[in-house]
Structure formats: structure tokens, C-alpha cells
C-alpha positions in Angstrom: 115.7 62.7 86.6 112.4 63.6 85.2 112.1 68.1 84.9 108.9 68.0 86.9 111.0 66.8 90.0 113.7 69.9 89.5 110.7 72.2 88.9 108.6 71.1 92.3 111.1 72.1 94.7 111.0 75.6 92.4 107.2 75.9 92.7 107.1 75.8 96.6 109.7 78.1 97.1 108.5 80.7 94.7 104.8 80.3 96.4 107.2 81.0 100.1 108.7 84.5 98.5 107.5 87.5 100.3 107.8 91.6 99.2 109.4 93.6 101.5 110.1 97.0 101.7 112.2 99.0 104.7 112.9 102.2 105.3 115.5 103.8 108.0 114.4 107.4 108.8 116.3 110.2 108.4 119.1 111.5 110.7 117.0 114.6 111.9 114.7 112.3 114.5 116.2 111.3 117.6 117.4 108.5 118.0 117.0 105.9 120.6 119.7 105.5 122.5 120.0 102.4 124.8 117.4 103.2 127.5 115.2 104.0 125.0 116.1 100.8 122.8 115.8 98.5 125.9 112.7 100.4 126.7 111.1 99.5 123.2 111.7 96.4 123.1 110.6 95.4 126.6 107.2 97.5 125.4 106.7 95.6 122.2 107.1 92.4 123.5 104.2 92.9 125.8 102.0 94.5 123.3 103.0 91.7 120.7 102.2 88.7 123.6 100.4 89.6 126.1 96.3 89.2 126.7 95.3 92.5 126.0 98.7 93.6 124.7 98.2 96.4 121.7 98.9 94.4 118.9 97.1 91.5 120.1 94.3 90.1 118.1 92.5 90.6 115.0 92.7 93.2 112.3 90.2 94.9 110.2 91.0 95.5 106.6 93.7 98.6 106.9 93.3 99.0 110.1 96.3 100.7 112.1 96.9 99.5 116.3 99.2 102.2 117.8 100.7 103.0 121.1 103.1 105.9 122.4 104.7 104.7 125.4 107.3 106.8 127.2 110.9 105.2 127.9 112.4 105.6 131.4 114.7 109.0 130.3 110.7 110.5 129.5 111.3 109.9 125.7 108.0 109.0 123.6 108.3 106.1 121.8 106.1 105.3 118.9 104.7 102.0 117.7 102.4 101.1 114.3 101.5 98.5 113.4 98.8 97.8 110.0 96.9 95.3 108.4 97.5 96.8 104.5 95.2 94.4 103.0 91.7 96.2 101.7 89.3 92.9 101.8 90.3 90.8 104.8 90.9 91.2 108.4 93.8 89.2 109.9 95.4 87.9 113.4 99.0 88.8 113.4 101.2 86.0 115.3 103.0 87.1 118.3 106.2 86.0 116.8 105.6 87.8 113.9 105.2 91.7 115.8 107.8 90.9 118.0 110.3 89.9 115.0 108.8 93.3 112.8 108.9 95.6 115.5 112.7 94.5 117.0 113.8 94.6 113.2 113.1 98.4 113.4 114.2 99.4 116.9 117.6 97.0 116.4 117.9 98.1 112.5 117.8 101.9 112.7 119.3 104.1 115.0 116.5 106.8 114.6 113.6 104.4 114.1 112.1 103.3 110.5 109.5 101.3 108.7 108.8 98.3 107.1 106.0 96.5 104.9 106.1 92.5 105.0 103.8 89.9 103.8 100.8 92.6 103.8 101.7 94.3 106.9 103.5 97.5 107.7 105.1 97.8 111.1 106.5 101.0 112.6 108.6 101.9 115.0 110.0 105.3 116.3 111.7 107.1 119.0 109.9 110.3 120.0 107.6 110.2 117.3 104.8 111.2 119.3 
């Protein structure tokens, strides 16, 4: 077997890597409850699809789309999500919010943040 065909396989994962960064918050926000977290995600998924939906279509360079919904217990919910990259403005893919924003409603009992692939995504129970 000939080292270039080892190293190829290498070469296309390495160019598939991507930083992340995540962060719960702390146990003094609320947290959001079931309601709230059956709430949020019925929210995001409509902002994240939908014509017209928040997050929907294209991003300026660092700009932030937010939205402060309120759950059906009158709770605020608080969504974020940014374009971090200085130079370019971006589309994000549907599947992409959706999956960014659920990871922080399903992955933190009082809400938290993430950065992925040039993006940051936020997601908080009353944090509005």
C-alpha cells in the first residue's frame, strides 16, 4: 500500500473537523421546565423553517437574529442566533438552527451557548 493512500482518507477528514465551544449557564437562571422546553422547541423550529421564520435567510457579517417569545406558563424564552464571521454574510440551513438551538434547550437545564463552524447559537429560558 503506497502512504499517499493512508494519508488521503486523513486529509478529508481533517479538512471535515470543526471548533466548538459550549457553555451551560449557571444554576441562578431559571430553568425551563417542560412547558417551557416543549415551548422552545416548537418556537425554534418555526423560526429555523418557516418563510419568514427568525432565523431564516441570510446573514450579514456578525450579525445577531433574536427573538423573545413567551412559553404558555408566561415565561420569556430567549433565542440568538450569530453569524461570527467579520467578512462574509451567510445562509444558515434549516437543519442546522434547528439542531444548534435543540442542543441548548435539550443540553442545559437553565439554557446555555454554543459557537460551531462560525456561528454562535443561544438559547435561554427567561432571559429577556
Amino acid at each position: 500500500m503506497k502512504p499517499t493512500t493512508l494519508l488521503a482518507p486523513l486529509g478529508l477528514l481533517l479538512l471535515h473537523t470543526q471548533t466548538i465551544t459550549a457553555t451551560c449557564f449557571p444554576y441562578t437562571h431559571s430553568r425551563w421546565g417542560q412547558v417551557g422546553r416543549n415551548s422552545a422547541i416548537d418556537f425554534i423550529n418555526f423560526a429555523c423553517t418557516q418563510p419568514g421564520g427568525m432565523f431564516t435567510g441570510y446573514y450579514k457579517p456578525r450579525q445577531t437574529k433574536s427573538m423573545c417569545p413567551t412559553d404558555g406558563e408566561g415565561k420569556h424564552l430567549s433565542f440568538q442566533v450569530q453569524n461570527l464571521n467579520d467578512h462574509d454574510g451567510f445562509d444558515l440551513k434549516d437543519e442546522d438552527c434547528v439542531t444548534r438551538l435543540r442542543n441548548e434547550i435539550l443540553g442545559c437545564q437553565e439554557g446555555g451557548e454554543s459557537s460551531v463552524s462560525g456561528w454562535r447559537f443561544r438559547a435561554e429560558p427567561n432571559g429577556c
